[in-house]
Every structure is written in structure tokens, then in C-alpha cells.
N, CA, C and O atoms as a GROMACS GRO file, in nm:
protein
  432
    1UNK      N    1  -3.046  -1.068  -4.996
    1UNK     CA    2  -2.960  -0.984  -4.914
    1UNK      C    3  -2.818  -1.038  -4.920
    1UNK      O    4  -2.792  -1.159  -4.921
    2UNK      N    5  -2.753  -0.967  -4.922
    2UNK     CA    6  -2.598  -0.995  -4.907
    2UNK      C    7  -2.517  -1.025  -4.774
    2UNK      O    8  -2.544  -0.949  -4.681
    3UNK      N    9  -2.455  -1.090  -4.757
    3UNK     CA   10  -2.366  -1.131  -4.644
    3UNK      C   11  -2.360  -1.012  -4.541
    3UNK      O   12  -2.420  -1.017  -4.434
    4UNK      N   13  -2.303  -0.932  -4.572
    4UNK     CA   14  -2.276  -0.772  -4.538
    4UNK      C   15  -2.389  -0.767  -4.419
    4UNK      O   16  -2.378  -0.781  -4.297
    5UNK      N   17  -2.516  -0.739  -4.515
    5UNK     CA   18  -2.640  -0.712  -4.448
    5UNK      C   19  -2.673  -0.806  -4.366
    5UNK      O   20  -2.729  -0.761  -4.266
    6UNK      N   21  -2.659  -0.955  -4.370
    6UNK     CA   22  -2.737  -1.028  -4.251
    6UNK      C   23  -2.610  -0.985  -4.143
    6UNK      O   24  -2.642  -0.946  -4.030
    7UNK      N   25  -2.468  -0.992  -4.179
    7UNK     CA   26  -2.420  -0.961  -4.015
    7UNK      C   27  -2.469  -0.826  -3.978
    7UNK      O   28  -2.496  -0.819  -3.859
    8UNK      N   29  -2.490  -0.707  -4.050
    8UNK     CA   30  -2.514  -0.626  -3.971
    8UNK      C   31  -2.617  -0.614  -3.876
    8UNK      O   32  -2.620  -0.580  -3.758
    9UNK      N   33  -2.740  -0.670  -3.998
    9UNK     CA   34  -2.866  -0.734  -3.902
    9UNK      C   35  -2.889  -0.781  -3.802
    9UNK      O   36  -2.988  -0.757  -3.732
   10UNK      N   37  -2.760  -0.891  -3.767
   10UNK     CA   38  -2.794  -0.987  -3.656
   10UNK      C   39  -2.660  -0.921  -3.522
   10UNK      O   40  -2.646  -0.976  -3.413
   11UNK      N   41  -2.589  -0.814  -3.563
   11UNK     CA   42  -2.546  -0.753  -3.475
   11UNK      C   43  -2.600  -0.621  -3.419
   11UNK      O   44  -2.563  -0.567  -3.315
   12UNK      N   45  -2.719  -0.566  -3.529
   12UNK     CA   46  -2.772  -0.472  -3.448
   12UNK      C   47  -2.889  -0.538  -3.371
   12UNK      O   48  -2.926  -0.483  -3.267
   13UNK      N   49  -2.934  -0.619  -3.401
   13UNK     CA   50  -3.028  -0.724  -3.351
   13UNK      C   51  -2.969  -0.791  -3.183
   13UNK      O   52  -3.027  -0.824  -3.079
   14UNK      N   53  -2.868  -0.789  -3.214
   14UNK     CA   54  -2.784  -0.840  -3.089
   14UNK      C   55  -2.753  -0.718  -2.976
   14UNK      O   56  -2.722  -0.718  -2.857
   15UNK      N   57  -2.779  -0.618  -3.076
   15UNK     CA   58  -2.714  -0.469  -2.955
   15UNK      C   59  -2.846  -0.454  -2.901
   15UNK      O   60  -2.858  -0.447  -2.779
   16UNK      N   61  -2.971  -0.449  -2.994
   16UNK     CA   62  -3.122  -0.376  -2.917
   16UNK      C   63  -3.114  -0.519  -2.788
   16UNK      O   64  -3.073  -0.501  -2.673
   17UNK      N   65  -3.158  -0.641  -2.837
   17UNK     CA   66  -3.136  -0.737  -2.750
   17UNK      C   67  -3.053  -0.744  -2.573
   17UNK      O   68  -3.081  -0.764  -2.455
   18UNK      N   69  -2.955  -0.718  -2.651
   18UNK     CA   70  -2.847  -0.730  -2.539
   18UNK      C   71  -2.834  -0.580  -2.396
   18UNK      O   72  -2.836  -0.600  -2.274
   19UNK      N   73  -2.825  -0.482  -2.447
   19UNK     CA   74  -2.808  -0.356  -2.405
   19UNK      C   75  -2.914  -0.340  -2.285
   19UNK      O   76  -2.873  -0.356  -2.170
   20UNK      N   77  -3.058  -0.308  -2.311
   20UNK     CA   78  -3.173  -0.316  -2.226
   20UNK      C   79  -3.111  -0.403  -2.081
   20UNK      O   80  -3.107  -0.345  -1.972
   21UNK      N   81  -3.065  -0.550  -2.098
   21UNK     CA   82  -3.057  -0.632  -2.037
   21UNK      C   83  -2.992  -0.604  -1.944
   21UNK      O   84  -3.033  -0.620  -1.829
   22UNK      N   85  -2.855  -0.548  -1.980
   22UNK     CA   86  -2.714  -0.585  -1.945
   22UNK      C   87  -2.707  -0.452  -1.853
   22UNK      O   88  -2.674  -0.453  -1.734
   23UNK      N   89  -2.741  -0.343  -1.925
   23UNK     CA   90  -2.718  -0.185  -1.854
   23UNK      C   91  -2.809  -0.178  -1.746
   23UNK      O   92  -2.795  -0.065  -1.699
   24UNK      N   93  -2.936  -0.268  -1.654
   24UNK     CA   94  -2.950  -0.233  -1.540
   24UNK      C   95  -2.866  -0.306  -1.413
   24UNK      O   96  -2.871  -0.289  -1.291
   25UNK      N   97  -2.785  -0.397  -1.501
   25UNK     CA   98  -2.734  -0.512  -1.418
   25UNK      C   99  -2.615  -0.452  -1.413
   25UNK      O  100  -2.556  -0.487  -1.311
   26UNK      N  101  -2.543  -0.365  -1.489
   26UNK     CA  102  -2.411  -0.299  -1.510
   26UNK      C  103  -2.391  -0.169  -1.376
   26UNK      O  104  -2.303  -0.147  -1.292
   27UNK      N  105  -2.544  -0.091  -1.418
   27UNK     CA  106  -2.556   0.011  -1.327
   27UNK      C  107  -2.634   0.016  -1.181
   27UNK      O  108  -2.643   0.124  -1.123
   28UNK      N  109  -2.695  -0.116  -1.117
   28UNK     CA  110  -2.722  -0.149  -1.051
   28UNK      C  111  -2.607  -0.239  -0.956
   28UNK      O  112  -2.609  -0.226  -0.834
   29UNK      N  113  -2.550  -0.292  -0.995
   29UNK     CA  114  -2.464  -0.420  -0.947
   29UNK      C  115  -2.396  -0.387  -0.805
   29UNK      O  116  -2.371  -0.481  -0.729
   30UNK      N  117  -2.370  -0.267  -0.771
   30UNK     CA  118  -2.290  -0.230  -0.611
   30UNK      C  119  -2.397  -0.123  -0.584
   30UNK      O  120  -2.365  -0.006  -0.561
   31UNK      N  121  -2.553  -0.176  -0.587
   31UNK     CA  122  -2.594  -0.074  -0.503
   31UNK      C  123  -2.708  -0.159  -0.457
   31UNK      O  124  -2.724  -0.278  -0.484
   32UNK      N  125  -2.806  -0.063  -0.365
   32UNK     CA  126  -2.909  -0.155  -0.263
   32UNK      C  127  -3.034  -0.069  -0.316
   32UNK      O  128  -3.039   0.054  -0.321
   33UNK      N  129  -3.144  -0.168  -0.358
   33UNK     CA  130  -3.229  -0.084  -0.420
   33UNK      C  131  -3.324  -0.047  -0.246
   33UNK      O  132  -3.298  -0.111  -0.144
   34UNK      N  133  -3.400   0.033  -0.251
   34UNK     CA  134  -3.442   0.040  -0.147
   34UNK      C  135  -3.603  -0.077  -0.156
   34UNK      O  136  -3.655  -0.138  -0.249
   35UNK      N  137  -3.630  -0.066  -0.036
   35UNK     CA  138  -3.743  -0.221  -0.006
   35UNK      C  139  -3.857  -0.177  -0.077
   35UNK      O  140  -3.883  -0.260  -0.165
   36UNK      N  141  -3.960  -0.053  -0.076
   36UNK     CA  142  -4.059  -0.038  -0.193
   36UNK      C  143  -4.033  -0.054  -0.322
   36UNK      O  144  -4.125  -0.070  -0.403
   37UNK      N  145  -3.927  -0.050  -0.352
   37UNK     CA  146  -3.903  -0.103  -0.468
   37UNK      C  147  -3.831  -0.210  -0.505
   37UNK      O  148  -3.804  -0.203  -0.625
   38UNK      N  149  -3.795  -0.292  -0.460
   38UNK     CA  150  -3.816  -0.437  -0.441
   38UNK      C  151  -3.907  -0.534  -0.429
   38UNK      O  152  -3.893  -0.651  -0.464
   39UNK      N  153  -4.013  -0.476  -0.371
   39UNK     CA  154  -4.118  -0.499  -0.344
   39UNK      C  155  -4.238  -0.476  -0.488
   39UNK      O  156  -4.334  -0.546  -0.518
   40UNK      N  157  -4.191  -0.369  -0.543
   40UNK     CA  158  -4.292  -0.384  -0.633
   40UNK      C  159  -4.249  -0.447  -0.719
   40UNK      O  160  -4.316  -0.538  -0.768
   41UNK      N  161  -4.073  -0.404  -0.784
   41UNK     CA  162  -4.009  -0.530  -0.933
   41UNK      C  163  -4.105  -0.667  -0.889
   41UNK      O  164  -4.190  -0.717  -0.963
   42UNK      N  165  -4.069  -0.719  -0.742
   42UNK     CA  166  -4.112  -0.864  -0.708
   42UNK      C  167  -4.274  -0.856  -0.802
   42UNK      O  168  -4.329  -0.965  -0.789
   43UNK      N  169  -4.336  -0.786  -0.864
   43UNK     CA  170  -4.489  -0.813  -0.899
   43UNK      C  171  -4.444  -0.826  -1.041
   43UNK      O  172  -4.501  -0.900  -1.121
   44UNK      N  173  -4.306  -0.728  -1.078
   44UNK     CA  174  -4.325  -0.739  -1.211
   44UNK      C  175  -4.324  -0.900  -1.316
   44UNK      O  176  -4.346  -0.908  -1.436
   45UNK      N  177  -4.301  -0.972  -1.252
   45UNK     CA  178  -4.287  -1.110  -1.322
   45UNK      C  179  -4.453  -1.157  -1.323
   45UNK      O  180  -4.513  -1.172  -1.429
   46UNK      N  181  -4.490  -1.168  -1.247
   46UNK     CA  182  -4.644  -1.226  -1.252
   46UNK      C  183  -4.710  -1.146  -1.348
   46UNK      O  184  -4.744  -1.202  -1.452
   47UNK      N  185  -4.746  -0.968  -1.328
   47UNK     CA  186  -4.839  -0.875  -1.377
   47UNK      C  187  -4.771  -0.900  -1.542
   47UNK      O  188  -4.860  -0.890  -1.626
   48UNK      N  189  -4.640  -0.928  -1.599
   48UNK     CA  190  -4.651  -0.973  -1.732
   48UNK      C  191  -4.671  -1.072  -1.778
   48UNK      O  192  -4.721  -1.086  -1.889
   49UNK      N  193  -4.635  -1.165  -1.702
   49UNK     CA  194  -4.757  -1.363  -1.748
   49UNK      C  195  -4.872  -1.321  -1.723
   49UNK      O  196  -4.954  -1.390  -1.784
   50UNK      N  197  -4.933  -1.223  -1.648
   50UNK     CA  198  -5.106  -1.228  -1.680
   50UNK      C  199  -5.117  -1.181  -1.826
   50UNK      O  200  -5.186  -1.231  -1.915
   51UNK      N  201  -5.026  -1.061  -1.833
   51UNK     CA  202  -5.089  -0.972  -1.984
   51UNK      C  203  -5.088  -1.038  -2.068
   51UNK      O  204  -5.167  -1.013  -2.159
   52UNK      N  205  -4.998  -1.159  -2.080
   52UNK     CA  206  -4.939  -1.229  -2.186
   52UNK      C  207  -5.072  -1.315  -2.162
   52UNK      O  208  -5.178  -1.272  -2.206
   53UNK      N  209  -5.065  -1.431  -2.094
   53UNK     CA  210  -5.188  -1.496  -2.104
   53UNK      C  211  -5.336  -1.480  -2.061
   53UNK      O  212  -5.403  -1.580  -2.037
   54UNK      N  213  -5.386  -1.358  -2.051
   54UNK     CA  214  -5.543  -1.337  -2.043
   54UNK      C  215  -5.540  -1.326  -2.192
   54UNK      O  216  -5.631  -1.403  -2.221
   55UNK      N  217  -5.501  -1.286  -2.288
   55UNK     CA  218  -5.639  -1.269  -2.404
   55UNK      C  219  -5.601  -1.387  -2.492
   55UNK      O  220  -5.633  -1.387  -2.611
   56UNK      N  221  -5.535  -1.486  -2.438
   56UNK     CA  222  -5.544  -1.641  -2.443
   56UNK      C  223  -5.647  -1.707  -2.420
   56UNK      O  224  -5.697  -1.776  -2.509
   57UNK      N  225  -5.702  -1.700  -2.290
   57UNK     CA  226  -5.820  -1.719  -2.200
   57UNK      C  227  -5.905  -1.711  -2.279
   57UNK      O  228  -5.961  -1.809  -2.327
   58UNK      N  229  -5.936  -1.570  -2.314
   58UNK     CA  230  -6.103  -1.497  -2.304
   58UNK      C  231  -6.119  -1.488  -2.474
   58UNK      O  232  -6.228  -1.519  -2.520
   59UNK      N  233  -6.014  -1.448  -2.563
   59UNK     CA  234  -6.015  -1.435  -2.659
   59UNK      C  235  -6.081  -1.574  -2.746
   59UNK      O  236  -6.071  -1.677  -2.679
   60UNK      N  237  -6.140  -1.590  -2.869
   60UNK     CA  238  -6.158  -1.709  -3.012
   60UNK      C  239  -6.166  -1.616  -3.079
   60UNK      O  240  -6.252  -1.530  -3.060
   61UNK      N  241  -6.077  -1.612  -3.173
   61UNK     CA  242  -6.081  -1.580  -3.338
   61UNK      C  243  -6.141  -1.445  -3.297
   61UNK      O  244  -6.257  -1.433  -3.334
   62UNK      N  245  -6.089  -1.333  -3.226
   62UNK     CA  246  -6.138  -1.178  -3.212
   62UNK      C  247  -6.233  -1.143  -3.149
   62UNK      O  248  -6.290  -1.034  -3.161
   63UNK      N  249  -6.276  -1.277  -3.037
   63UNK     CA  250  -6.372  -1.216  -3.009
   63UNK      C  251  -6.404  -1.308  -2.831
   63UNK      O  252  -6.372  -1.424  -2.807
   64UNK      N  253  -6.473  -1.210  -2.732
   64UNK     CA  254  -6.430  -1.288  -2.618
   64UNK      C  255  -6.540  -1.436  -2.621
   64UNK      O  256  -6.639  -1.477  -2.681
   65UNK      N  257  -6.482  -1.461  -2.554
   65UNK     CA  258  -6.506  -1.663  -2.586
   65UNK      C  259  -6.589  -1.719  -2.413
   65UNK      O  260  -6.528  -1.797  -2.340
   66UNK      N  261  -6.686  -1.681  -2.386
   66UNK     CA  262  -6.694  -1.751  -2.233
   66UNK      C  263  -6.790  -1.871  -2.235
   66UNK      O  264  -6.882  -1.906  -2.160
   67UNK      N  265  -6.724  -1.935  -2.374
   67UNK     CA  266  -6.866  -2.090  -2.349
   67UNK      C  267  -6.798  -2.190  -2.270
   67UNK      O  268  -6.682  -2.188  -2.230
   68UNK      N  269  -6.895  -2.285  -2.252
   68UNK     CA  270  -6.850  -2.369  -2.204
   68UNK      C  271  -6.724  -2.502  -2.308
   68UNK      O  272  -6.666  -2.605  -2.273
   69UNK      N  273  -6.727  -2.450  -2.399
   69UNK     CA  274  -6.663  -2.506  -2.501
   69UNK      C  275  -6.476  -2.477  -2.479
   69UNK      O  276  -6.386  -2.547  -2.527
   70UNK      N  277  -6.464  -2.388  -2.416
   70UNK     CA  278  -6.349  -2.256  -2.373
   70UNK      C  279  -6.280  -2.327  -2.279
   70UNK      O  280  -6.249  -2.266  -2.176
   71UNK      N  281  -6.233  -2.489  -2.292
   71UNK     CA  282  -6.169  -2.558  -2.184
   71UNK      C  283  -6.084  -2.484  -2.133
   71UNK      O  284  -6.103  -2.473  -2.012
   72UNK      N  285  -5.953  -2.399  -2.188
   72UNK     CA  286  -5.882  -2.288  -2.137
   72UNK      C  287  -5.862  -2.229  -2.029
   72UNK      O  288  -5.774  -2.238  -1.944
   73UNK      N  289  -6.039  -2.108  -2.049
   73UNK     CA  290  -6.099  -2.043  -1.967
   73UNK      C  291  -6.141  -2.122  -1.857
   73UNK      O  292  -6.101  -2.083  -1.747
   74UNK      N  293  -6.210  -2.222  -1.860
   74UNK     CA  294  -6.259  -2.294  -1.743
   74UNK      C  295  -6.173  -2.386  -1.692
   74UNK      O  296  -6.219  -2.464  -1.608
   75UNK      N  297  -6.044  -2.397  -1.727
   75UNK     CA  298  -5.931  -2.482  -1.651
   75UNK      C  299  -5.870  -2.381  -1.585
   75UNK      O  300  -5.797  -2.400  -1.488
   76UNK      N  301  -5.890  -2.288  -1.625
   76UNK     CA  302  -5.761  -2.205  -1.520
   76UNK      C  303  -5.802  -2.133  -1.440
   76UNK      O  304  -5.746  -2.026  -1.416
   77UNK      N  305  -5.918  -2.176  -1.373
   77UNK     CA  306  -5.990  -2.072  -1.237
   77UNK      C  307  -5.974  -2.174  -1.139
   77UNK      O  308  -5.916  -2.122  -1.043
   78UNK      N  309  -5.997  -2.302  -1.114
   78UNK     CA  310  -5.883  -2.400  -1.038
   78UNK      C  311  -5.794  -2.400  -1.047
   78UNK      O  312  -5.748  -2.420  -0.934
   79UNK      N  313  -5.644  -2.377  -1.180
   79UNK     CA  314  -5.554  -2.403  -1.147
   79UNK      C  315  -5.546  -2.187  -1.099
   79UNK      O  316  -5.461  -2.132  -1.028
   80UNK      N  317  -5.598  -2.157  -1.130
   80UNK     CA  318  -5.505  -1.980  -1.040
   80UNK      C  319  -5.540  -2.041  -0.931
   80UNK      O  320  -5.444  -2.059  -0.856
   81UNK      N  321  -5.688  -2.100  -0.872
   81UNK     CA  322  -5.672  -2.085  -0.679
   81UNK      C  323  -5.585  -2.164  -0.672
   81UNK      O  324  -5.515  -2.124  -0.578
   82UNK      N  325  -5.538  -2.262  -0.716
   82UNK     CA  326  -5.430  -2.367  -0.650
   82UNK      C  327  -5.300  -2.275  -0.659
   82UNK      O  328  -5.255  -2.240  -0.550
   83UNK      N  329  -5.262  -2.250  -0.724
   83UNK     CA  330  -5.147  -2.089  -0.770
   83UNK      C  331  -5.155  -2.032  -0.661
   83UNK      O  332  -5.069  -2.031  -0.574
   84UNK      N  333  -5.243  -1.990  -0.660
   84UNK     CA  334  -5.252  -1.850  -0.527
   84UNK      C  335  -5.198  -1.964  -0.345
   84UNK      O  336  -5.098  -1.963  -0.273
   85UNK      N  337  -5.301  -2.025  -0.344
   85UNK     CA  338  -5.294  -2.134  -0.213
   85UNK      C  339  -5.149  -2.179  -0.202
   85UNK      O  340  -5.091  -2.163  -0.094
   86UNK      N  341  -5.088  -2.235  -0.305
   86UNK     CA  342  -5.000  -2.324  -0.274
   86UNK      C  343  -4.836  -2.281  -0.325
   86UNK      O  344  -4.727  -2.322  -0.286
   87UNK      N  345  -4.867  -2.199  -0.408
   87UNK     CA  346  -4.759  -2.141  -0.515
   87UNK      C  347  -4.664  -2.241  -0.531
   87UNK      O  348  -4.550  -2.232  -0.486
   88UNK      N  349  -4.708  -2.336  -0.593
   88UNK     CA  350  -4.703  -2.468  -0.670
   88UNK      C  351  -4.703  -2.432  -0.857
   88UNK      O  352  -4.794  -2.451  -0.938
   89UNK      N  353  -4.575  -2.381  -0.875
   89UNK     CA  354  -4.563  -2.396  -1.027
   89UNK      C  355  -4.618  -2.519  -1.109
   89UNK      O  356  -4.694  -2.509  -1.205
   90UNK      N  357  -4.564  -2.653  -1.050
   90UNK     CA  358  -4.525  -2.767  -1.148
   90UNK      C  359  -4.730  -2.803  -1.099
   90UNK      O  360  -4.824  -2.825  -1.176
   91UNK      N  361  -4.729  -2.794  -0.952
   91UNK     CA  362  -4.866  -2.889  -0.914
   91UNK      C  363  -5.004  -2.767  -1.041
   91UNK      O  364  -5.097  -2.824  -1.097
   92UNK      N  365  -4.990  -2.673  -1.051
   92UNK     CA  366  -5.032  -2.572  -1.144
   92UNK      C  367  -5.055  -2.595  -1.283
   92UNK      O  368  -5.158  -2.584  -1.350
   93UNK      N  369  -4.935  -2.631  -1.314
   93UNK     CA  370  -4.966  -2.673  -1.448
   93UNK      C  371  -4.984  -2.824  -1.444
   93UNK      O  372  -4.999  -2.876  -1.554
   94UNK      N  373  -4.985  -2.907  -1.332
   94UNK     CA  374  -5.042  -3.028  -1.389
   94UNK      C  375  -5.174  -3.024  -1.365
   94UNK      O  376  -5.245  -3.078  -1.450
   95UNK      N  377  -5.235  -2.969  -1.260
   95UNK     CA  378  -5.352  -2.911  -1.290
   95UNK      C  379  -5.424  -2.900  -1.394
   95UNK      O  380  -5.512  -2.973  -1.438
   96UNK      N  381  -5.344  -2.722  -1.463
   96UNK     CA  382  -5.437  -2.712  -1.591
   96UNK      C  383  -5.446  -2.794  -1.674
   96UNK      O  384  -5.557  -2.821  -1.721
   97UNK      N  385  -5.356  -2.844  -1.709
   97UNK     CA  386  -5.300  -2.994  -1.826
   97UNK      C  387  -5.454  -3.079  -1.794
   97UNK      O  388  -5.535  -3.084  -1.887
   98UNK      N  389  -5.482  -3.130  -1.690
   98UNK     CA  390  -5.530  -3.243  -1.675
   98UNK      C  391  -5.629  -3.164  -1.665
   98UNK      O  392  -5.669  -3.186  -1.779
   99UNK      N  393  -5.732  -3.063  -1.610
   99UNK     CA  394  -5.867  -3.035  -1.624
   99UNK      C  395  -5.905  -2.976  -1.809
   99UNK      O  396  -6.008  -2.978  -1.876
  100UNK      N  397  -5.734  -2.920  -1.842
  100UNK     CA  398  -5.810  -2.959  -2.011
  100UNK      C  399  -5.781  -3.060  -2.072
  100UNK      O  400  -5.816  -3.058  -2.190
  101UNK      N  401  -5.720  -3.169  -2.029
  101UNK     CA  402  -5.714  -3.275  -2.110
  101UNK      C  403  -5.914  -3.380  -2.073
  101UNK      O  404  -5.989  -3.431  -2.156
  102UNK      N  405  -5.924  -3.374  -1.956
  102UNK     CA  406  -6.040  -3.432  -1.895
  102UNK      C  407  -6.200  -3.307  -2.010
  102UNK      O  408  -6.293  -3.326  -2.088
  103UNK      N  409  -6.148  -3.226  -1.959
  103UNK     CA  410  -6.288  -3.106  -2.014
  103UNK      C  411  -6.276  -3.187  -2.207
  103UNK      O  412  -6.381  -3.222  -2.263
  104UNK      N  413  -6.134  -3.204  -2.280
  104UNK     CA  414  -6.162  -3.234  -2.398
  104UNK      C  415  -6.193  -3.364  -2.431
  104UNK      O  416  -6.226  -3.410  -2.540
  105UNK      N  417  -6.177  -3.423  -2.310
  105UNK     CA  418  -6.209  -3.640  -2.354
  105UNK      C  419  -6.360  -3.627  -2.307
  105UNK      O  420  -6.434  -3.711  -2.360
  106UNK      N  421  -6.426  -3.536  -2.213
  106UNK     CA  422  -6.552  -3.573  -2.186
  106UNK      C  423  -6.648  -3.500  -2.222
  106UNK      O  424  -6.765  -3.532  -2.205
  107UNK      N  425  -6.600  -3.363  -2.290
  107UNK     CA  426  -6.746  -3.279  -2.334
  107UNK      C  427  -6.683  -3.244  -2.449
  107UNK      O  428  -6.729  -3.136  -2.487
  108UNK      N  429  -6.600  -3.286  -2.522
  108UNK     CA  430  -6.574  -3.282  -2.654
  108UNK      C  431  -6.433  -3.284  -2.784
  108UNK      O  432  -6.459  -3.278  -2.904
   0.00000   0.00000   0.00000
């Protein structure tokens, strides 16, 4: 590819990127959203870290995974109740860290 083409690339790359972002913050900025809907954006951050990480979980190589082999799966049903109880980001993931570091030093 020629010079030409990667800037154009990485400036239309920069417009899809950028635009989405910028234009609700542009057209929102002097106004008051009303409280049901505040209320629900507030879910939108969690309901896309689930989508993103459930077929992490459940998934091996295409196919759902519920052995006991699945340190993953079975670390993160203690660390969600501790999540839910405490809404403890950091205590959360040291959690999961350590019930899969423990699940892989002692059953395999």
C-alpha cells in the first residue's frame, strides 16, 4: 500500500472511531437526561462485561465446558457473589486470581 492509502486508512479509521463517541457528548452536554434513563445507561456497563465475558466461562474450543477442569467457570461464582455483596472491583479480582491460581496448583 502506498503512503496515500495508510493515511487515509487511519483517518477514516479515526472518523468511525471518534464520531460515535464524541456526538452523544456534543449533543447531550447542556441537557438533563431524565432519571429512567439514567437509570437504565447505569446497567449498560455491567450487561456488556457480562456479554463479553460469559462465553469465556462456559465456552472450550466450541463447545460448552462445565468440568471440573473449567477453573474459570468455577472461580467466578465466588468471585460474582463477592461482586454483588461488596462491589469490590480490586477484592473481585483478587479473588478470582487466587481461586484460579489455587484450583490450578491443586487439581492440576
Amino acid at each position: 500500500m502506498d503512503e496515500k492509502t495508510v493515511i487515509a486508512t487511519i483517518l477514516g479509521m479515526t472518523l468511525v472511531t471518534c464520531v460515535p463517541r464524541i456526538a452523544p457528548l456534543v449533543a447531550l452536554a447542556s441537557r438533563t437526561l431524565p432519571e429512567p434513563v439514567v437509570r437504565w445507561l447505569s446497567y449498560v456497563p455491567t450487561a456488556v462485561l457480562s456479554a463479553m465475558l460469559f462465553p469465556s466461562l462456559v465456552l472450550r474450543e466450541g463447545a460448552f465446558d462445565f468440568s471440573t477442569e473449567n477453573f474459570f467457570l468455577w472461580a467466578s461464582i465466588p468471585a460474582i457473589i463477592l461482586a454483588w455483596r461488596t462491589r469490590s472491583f480490586f477484592g473481585t479480582v483478587a479473588l478470582g486470581m487466587a481461586l484460579v491460581a489455587l484450583g490450578r496448583h491443586f487439581l492440576g
